[in-house]
Structure formats: structure tokens, C-alpha cells
mmCIF file as gemmi writes it, N, C-alpha and C atoms, coordinates in Angstrom:
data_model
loop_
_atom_site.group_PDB
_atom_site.id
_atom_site.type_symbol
_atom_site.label_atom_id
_atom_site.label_alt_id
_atom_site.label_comp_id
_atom_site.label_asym_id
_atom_site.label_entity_id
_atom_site.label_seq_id
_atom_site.pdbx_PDB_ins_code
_atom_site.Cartn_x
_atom_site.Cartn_y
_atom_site.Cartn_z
_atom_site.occupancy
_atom_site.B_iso_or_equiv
_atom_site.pdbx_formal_charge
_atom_site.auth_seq_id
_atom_site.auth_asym_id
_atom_site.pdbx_PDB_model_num
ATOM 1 N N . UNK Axp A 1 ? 134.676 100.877 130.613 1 0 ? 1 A 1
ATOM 2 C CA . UNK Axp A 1 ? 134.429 102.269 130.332 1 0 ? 1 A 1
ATOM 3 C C . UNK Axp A 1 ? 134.606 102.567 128.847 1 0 ? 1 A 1
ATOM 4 N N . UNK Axp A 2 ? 135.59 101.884 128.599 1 0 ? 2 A 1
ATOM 5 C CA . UNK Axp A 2 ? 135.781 102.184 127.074 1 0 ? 2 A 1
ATOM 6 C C . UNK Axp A 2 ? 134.549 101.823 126.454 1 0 ? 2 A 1
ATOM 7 N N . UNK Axp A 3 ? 134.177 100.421 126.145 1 0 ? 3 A 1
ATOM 8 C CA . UNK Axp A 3 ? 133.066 100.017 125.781 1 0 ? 3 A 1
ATOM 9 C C . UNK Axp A 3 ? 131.928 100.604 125.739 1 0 ? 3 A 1
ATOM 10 N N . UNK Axp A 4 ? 131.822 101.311 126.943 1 0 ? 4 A 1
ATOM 11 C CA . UNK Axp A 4 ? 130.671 102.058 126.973 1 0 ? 4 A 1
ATOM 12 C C . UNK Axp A 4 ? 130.549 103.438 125.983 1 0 ? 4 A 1
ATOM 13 N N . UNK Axp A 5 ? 132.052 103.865 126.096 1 0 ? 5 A 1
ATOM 14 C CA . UNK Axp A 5 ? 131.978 105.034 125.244 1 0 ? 5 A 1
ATOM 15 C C . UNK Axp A 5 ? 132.151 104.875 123.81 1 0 ? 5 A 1
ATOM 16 N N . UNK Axp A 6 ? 132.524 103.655 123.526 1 0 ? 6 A 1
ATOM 17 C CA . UNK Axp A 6 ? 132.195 102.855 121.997 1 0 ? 6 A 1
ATOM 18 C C . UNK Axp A 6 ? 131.003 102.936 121.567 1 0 ? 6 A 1
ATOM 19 N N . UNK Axp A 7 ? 130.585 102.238 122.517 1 0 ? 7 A 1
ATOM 20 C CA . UNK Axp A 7 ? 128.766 101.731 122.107 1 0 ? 7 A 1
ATOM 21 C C . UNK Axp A 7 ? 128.15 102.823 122.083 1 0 ? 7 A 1
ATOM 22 N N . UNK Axp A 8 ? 128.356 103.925 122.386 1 0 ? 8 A 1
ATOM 23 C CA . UNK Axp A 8 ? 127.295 105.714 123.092 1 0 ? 8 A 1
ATOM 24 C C . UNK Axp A 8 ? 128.027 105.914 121.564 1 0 ? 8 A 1
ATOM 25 N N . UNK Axp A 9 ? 129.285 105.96 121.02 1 0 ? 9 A 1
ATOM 26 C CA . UNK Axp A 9 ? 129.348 106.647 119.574 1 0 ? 9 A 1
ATOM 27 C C . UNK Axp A 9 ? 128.697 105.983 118.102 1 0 ? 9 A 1
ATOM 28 N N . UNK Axp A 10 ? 128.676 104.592 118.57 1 0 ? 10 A 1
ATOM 29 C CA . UNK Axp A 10 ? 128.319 103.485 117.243 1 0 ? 10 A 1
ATOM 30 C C . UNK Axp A 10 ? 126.516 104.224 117.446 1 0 ? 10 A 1
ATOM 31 N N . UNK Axp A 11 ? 126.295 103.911 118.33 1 0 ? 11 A 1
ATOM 32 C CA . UNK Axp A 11 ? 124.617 104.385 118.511 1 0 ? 11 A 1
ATOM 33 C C . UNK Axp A 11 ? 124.461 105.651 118.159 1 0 ? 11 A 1
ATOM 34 N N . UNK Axp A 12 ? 125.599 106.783 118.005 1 0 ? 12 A 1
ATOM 35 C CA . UNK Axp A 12 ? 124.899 108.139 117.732 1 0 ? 12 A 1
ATOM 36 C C . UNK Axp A 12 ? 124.732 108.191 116.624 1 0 ? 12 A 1
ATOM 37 N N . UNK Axp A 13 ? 126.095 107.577 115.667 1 0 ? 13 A 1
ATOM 38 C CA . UNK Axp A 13 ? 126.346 107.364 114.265 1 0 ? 13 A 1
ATOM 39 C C . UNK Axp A 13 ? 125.247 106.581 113.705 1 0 ? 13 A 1
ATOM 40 N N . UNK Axp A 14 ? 124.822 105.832 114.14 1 0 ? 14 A 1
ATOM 41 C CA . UNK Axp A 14 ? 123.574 104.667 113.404 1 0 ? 14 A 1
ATOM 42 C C . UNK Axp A 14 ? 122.793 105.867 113.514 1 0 ? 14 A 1
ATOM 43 N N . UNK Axp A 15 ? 122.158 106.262 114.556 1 0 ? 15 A 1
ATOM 44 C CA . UNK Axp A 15 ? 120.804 107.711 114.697 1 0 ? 15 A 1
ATOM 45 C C . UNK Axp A 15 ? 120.547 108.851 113.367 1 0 ? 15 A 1
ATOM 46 N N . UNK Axp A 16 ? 121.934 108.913 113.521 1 0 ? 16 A 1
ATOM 47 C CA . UNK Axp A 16 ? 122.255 110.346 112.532 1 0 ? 16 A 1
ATOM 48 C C . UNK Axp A 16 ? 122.582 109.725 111.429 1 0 ? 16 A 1
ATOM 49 N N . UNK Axp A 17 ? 122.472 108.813 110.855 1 0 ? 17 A 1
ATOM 50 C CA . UNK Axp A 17 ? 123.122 107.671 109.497 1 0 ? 17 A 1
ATOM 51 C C . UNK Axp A 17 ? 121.67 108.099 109.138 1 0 ? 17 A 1
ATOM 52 N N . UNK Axp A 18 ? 120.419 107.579 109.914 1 0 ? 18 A 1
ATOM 53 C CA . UNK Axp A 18 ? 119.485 107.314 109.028 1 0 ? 18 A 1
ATOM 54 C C . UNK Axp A 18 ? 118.701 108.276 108.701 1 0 ? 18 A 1
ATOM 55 N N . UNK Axp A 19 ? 119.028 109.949 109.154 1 0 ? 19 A 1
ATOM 56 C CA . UNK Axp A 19 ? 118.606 110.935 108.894 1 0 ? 19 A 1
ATOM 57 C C . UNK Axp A 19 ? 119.366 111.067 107.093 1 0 ? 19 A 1
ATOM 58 N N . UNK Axp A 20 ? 118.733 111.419 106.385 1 0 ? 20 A 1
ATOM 59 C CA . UNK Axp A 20 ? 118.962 111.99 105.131 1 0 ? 20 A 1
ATOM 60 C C . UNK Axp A 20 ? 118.068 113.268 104.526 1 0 ? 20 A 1
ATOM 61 N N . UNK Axp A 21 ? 119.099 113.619 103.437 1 0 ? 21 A 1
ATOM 62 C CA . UNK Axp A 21 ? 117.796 115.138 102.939 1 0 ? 21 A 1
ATOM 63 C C . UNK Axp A 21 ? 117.371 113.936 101.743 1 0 ? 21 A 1
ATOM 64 N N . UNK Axp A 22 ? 115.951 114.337 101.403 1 0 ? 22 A 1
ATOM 65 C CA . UNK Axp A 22 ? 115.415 114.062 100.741 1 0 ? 22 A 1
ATOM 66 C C . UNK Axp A 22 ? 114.32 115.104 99.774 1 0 ? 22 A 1
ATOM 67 N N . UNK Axp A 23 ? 114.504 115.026 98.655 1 0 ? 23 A 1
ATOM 68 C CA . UNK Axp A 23 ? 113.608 116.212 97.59 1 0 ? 23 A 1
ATOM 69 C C . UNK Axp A 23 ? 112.217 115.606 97.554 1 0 ? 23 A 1
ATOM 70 N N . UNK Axp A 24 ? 111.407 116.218 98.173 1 0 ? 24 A 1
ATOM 71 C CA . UNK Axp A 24 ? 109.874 115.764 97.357 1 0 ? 24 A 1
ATOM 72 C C . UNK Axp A 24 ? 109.328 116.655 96.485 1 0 ? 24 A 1
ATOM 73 N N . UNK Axp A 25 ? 109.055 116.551 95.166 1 0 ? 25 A 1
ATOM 74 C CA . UNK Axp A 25 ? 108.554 117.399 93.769 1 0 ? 25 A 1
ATOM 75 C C . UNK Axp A 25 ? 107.596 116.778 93.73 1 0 ? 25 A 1
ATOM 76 N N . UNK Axp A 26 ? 106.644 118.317 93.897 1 0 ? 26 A 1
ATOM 77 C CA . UNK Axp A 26 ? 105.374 118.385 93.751 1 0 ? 26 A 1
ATOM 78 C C . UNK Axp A 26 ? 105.52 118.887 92.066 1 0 ? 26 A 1
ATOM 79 N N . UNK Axp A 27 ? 103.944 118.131 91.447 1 0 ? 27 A 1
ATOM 80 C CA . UNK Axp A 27 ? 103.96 118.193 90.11 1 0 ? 27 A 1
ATOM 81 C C . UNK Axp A 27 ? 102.62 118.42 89.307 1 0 ? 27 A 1
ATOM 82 N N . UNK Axp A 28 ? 102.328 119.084 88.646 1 0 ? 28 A 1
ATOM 83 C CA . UNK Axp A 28 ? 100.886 118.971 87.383 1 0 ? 28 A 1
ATOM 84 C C . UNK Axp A 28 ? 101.28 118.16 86.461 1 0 ? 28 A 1
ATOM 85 N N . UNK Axp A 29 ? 100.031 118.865 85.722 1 0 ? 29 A 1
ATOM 86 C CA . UNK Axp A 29 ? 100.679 118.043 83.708 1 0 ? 29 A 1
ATOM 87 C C . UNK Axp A 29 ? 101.166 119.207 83.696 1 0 ? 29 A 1
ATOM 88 N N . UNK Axp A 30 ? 101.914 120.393 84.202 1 0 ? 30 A 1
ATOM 89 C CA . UNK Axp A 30 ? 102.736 121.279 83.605 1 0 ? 30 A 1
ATOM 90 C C . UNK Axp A 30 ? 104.262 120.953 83.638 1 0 ? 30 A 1
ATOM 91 N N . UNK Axp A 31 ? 104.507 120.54 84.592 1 0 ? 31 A 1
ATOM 92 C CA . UNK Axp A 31 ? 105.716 119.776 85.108 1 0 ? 31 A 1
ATOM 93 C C . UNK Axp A 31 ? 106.105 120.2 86.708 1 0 ? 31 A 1
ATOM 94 N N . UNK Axp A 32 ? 107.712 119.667 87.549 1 0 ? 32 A 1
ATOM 95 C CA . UNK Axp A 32 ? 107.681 120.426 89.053 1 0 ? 32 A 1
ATOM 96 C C . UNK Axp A 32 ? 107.101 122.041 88.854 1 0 ? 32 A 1
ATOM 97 N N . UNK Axp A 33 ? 106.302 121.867 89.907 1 0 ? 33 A 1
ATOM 98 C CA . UNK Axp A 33 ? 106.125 123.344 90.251 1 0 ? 33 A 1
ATOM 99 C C . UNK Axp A 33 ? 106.658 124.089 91.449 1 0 ? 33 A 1
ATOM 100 N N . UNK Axp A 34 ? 106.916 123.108 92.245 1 0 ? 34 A 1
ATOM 101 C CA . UNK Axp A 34 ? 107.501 122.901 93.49 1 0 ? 34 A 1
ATOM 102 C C . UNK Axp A 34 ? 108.178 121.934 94.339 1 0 ? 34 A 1
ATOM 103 N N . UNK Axp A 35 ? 109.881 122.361 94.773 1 0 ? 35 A 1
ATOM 104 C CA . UNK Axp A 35 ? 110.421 121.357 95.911 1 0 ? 35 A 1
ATOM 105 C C . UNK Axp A 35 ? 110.562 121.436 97.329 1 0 ? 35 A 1
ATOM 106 N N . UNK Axp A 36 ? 110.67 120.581 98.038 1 0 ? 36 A 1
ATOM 107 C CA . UNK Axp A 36 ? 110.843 120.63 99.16 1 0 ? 36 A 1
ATOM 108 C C . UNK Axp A 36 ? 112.05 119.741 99.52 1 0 ? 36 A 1
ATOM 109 N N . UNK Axp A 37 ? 113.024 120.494 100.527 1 0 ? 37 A 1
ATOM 110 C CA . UNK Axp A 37 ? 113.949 119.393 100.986 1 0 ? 37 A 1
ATOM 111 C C . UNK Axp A 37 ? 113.954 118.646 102.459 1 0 ? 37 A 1
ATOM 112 N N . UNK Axp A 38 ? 113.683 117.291 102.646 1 0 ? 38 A 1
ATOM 113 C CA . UNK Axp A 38 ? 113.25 117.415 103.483 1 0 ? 38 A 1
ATOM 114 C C . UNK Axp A 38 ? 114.33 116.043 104.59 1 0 ? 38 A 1
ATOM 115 N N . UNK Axp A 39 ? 115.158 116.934 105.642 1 0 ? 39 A 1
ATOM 116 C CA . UNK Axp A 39 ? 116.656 115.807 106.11 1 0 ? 39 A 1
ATOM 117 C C . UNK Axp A 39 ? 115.324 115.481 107.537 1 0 ? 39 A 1
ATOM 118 N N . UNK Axp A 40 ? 115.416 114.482 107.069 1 0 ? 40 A 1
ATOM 119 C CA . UNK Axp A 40 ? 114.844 112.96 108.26 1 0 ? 40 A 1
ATOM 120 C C . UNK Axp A 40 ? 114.638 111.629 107.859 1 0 ? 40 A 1
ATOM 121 N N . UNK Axp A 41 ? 114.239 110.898 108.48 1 0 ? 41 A 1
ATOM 122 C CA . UNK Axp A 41 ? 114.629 109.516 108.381 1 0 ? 41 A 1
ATOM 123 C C . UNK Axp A 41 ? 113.443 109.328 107.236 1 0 ? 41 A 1
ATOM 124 N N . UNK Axp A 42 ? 113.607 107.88 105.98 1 0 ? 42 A 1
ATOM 125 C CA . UNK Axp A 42 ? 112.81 108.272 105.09 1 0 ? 42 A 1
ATOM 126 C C . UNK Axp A 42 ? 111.051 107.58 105.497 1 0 ? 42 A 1
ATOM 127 N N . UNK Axp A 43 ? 110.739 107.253 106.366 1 0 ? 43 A 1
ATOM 128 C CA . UNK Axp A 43 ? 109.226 107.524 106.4 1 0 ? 43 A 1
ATOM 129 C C . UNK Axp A 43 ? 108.899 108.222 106.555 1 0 ? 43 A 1
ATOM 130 N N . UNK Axp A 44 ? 109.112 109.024 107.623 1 0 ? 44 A 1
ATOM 131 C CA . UNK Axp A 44 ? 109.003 110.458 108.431 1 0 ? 44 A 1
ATOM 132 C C . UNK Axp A 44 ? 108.933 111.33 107.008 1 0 ? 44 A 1
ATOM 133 N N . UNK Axp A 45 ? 109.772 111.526 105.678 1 0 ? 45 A 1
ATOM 134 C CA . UNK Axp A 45 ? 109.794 112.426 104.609 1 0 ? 45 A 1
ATOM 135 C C . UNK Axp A 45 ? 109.46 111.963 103.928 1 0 ? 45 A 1
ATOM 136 N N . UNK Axp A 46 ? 108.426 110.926 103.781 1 0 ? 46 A 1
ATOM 137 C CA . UNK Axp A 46 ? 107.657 110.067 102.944 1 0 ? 46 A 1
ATOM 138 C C . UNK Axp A 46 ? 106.217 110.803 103.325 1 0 ? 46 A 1
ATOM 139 N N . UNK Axp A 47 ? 105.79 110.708 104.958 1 0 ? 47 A 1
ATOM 140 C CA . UNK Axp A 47 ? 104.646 111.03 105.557 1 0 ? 47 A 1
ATOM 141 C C . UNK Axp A 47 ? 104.651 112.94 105.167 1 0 ? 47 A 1
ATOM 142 N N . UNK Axp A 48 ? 105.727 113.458 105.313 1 0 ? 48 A 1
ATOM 143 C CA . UNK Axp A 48 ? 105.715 114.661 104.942 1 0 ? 48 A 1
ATOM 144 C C . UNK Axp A 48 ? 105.58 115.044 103.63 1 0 ? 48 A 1
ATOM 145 N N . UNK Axp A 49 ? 105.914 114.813 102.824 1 0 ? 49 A 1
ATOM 146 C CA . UNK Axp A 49 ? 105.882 114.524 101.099 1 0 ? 49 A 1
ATOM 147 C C . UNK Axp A 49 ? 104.362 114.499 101.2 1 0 ? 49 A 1
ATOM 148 N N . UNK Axp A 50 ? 104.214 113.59 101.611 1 0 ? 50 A 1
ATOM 149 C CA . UNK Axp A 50 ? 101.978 113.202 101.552 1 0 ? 50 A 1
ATOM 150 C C . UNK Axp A 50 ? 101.483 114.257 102.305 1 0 ? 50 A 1
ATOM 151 N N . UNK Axp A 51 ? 102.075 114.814 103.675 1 0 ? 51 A 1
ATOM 152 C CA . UNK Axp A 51 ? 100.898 115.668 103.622 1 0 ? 51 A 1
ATOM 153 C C . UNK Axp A 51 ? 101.183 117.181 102.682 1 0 ? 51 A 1
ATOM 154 N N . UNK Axp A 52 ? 102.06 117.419 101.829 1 0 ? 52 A 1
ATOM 155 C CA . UNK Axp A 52 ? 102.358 118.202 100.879 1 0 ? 52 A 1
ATOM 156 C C . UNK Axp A 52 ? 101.814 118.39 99.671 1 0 ? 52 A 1
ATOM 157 N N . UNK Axp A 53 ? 101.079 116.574 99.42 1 0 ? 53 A 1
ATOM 158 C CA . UNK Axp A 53 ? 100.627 116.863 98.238 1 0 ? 53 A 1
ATOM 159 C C . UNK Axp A 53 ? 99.52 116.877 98.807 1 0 ? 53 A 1
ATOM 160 N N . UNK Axp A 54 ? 98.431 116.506 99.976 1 0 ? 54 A 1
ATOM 161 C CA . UNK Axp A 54 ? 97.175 117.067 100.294 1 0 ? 54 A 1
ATOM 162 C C . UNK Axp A 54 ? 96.795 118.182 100.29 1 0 ? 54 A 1
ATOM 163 N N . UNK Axp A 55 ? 97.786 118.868 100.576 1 0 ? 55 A 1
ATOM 164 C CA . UNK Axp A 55 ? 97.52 120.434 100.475 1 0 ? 55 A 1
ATOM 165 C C . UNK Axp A 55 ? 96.846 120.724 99.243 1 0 ? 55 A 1
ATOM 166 N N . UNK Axp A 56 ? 97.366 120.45 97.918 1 0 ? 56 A 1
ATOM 167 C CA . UNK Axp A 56 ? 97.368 120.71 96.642 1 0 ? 56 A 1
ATOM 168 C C . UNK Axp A 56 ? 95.98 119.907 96.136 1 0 ? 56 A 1
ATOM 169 N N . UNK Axp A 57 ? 95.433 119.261 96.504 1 0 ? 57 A 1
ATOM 170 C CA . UNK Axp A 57 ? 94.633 118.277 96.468 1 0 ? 57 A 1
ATOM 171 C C . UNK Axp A 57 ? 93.251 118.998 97.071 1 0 ? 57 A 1
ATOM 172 N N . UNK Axp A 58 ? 93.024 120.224 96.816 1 0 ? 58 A 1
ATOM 173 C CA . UNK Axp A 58 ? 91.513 120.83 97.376 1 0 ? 58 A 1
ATOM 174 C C . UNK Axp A 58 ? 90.822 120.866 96.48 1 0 ? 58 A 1
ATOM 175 N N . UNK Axp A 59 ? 90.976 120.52 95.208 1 0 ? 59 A 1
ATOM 176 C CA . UNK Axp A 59 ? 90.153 120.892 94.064 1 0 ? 59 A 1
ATOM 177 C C . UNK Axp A 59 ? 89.961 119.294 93.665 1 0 ? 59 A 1
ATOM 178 N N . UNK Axp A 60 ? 88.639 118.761 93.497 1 0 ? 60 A 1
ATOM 179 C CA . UNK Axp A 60 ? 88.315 117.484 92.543 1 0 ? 60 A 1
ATOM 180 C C . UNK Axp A 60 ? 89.012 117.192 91.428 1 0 ? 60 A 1
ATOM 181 N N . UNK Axp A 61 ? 89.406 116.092 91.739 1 0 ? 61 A 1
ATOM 182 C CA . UNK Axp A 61 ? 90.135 115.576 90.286 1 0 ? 61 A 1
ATOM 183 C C . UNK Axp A 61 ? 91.239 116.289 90.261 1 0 ? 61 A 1
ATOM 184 N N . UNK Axp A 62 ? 92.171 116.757 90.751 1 0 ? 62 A 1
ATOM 185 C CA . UNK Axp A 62 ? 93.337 117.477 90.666 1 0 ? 62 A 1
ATOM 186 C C . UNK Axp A 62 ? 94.066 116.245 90.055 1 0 ? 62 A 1
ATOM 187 N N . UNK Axp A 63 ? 94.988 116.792 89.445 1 0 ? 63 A 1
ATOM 188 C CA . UNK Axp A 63 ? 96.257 116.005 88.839 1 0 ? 63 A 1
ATOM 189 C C . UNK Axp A 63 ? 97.365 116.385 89.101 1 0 ? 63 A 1
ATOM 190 N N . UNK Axp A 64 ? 97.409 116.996 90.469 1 0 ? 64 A 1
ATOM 191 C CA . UNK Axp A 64 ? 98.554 117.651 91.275 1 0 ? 64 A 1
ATOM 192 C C . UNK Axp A 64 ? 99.133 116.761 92.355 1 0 ? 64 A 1
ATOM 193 N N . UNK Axp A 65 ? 100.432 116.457 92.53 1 0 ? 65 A 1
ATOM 194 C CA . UNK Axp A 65 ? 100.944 115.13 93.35 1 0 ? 65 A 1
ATOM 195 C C . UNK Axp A 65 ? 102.189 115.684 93.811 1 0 ? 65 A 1
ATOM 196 N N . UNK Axp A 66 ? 102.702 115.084 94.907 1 0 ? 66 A 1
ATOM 197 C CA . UNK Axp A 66 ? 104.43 115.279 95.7 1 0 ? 66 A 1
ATOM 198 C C . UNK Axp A 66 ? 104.759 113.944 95.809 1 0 ? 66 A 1
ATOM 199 N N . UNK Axp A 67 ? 105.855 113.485 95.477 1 0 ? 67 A 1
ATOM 200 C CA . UNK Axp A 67 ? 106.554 112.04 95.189 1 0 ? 67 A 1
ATOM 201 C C . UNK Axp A 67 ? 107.706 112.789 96.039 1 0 ? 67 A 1
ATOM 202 N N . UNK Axp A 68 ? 108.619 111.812 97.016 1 0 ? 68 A 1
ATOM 203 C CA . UNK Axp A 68 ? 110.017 111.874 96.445 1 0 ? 68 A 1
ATOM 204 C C . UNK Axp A 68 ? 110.7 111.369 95.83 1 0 ? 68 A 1
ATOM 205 N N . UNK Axp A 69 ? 112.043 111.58 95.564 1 0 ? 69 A 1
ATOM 206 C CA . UNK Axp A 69 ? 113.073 111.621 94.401 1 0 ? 69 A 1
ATOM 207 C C . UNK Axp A 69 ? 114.298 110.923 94.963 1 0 ? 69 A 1
């Protein structure tokens, strides 16, 4: 029983470990124009970051981008 209730806490802690906040700055040649903070695991706020800078991305040739940090 113990074990079990070991293993149910090591597993919640690993879950919630790999959640983090993460900043994605969106940017011109003016400099950030905009952040976002974004707490989830980091592909998940990698994939979100990208569709952030698509948004910005309606005009040809934009030189407008979201990285995170």
C-alpha cells in the first residue's frame, strides 16, 4: 500500500515537473512588441509560440516572428 501511494506521488511530481511558464516574444525590426506567458510542457509552448507568430504573418514578407525565451 505504501508503495503504491509512493509511486501515485513520484508520478504526480514528474507530470507537474514538466509543466513550466515559458515567455514567447513576438518581435519586428522595431523590437518585442508583444509577450505571452505560456505554463505547459515545452512543445506544447513551442507549438503555441508558432501559432502566435502565424497570426502576425498575414502580410507578405513580414519580418514579424514569436520565439521563446
Amino acid at each position: 500500500m505504501k508503495t503504491k501511494i509512493l509511486f501515485a506521488v513520484i508520478m504526480s511530481c514528474m507530470v507537474t515537473a514538466c509543466k513550466k511558464t515559458y515567455t514567447c516574444s513576438c518581435t519586428n525590426p522595431g523590437g518585442v512588441f508583444k509577450t505571452y506567458e505560456i505554463k505547459d510542457t515545452k512543445k506544447k509552448a513551442e507549438q503555441k509560440c508558432s501559432d502566435y507568430s502565424k497570426e502576425y504573418q498575414t502580410i507578405p514578407f513580414s519580418e514579424t516572428g514569436c520565439s521563446l525565451n
